[in-house]
C-alpha positions as CSV (number, residue, x, y, z in Angstrom):
1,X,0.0,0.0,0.0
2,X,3.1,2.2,-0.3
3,X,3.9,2.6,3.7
4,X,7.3,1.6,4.5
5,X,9.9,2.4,7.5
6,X,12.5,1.0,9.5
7,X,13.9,0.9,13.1
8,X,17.5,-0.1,14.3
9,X,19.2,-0.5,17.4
10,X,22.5,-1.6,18.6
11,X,23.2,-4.0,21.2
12,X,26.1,-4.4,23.3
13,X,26.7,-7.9,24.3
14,X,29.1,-8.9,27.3
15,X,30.5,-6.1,29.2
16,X,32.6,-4.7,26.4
17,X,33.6,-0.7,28.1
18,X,34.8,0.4,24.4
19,X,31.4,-0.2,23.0
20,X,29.5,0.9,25.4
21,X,31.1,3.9,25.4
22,X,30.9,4.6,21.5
23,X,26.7,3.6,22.0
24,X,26.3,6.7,24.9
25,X,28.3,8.9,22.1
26,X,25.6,8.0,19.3
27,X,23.1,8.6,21.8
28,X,24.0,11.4,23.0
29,X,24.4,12.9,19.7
30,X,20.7,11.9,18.7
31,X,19.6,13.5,21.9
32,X,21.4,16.7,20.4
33,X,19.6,16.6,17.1
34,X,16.2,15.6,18.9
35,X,16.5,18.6,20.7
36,X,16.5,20.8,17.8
37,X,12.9,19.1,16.6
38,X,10.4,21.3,16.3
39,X,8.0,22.9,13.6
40,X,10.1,25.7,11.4
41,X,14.0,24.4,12.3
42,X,15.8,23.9,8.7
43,X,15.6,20.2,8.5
44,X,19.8,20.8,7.7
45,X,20.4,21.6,11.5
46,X,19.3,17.8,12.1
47,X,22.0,16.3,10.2
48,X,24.7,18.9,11.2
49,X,23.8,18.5,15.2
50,X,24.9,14.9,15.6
51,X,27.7,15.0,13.0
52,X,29.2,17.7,14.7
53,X,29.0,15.9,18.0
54,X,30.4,13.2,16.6
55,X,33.2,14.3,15.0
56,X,33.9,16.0,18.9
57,X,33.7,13.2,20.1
58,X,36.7,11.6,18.0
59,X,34.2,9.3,16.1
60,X,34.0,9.3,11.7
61,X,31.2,10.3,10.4
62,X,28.5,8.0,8.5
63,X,28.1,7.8,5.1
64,X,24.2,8.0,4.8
65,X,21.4,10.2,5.5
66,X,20.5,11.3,8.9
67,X,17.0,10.5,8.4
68,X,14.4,9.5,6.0
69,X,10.3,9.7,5.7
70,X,8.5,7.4,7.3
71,X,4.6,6.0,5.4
72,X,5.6,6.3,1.7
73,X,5.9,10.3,1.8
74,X,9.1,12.0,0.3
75,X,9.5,14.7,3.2
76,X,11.2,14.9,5.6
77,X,14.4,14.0,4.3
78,X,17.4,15.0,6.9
79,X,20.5,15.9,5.3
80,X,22.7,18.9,4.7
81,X,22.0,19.8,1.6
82,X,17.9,20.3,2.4
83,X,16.5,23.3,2.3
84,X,12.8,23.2,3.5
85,X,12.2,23.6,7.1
86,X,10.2,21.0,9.8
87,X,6.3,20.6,9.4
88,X,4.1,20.1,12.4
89,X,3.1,16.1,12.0
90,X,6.0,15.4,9.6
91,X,7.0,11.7,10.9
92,X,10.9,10.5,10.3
93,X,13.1,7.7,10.9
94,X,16.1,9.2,12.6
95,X,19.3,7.5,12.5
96,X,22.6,9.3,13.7
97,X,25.6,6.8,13.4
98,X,29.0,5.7,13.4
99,X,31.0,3.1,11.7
100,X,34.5,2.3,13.0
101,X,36.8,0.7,9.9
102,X,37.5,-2.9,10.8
103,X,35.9,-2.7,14.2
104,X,32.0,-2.4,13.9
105,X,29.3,0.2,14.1
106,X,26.8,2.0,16.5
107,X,22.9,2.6,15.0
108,X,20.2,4.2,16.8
109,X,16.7,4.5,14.8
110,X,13.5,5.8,16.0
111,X,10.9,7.0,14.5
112,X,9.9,10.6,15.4
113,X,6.7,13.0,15.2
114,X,7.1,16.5,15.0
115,X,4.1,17.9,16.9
116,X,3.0,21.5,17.1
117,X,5.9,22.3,19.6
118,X,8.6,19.7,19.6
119,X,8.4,15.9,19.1
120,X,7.3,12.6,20.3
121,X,9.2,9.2,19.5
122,X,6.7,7.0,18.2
123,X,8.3,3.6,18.7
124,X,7.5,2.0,21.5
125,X,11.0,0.1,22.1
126,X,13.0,3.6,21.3
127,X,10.5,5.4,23.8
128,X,11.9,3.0,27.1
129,X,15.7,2.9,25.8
130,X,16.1,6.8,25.1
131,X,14.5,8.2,28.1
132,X,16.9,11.1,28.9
């Protein structure tokens, strides 16, 4: 019927201190971007947030979008080279990452609802893991 979307998660197994360091990074970056959500922000300042965090943090960048529509529609799409700005009930998938050559990767994807004032995350699962 032309609906489509995607979540992702990364999960540490064992008690690996590296990892679980780089996962708090991602997340914190996300938290970052999330904070910017809101009806009117450039949809650019969502991909620049957690890249610039990143990169802070001493992490590479990821070679993909930031986000994507969620339901078949074409906006919002979160990149740097977007020019349109946030729309109250806009819906994304929102996925700040980062891939370490020859080591692994960290990938954190909910989906997100701009609402009149700021945003909701939609998925259940992300809702109890990204509490802040």
């Amino acid at each position: 019927m032309g609906y489509d979307g995607c979540i992702a998660y990364t999960f540490i197994a064992g008690q690996n201190r590296y990892w679980k360091d780089v996962l708090e990074k991602v997340k914190h970056a996300l938290y970052l971007g999330l904070e910017q959500v809101r009806p009117g922000i450039p949809v650019r300042v969502l991909d620049e947030v957690p890249r610039s965090e990143l990169r802070k943090q001493g992490l590479p960048d990821y070679p993909h979008l930031t986000g994507h529509p969620v339901g078949g529609f074409y906006k919002p799409v979160i990149a740097d080279f977007i020019d349109y700005r946030l729309e109250a009930n806009m819906i994304f998938a929102y996925e700040p990452a980062t891939y370490v050559p020859g080591k692994g990767g960290i990938r954190i994807e909910p989906h997100v609802l701009v609402t009149s004032s700021d945003y909701e995350i939609l998925t259940e699962f992300h809702k109890k893991t990204l509490e802040h």
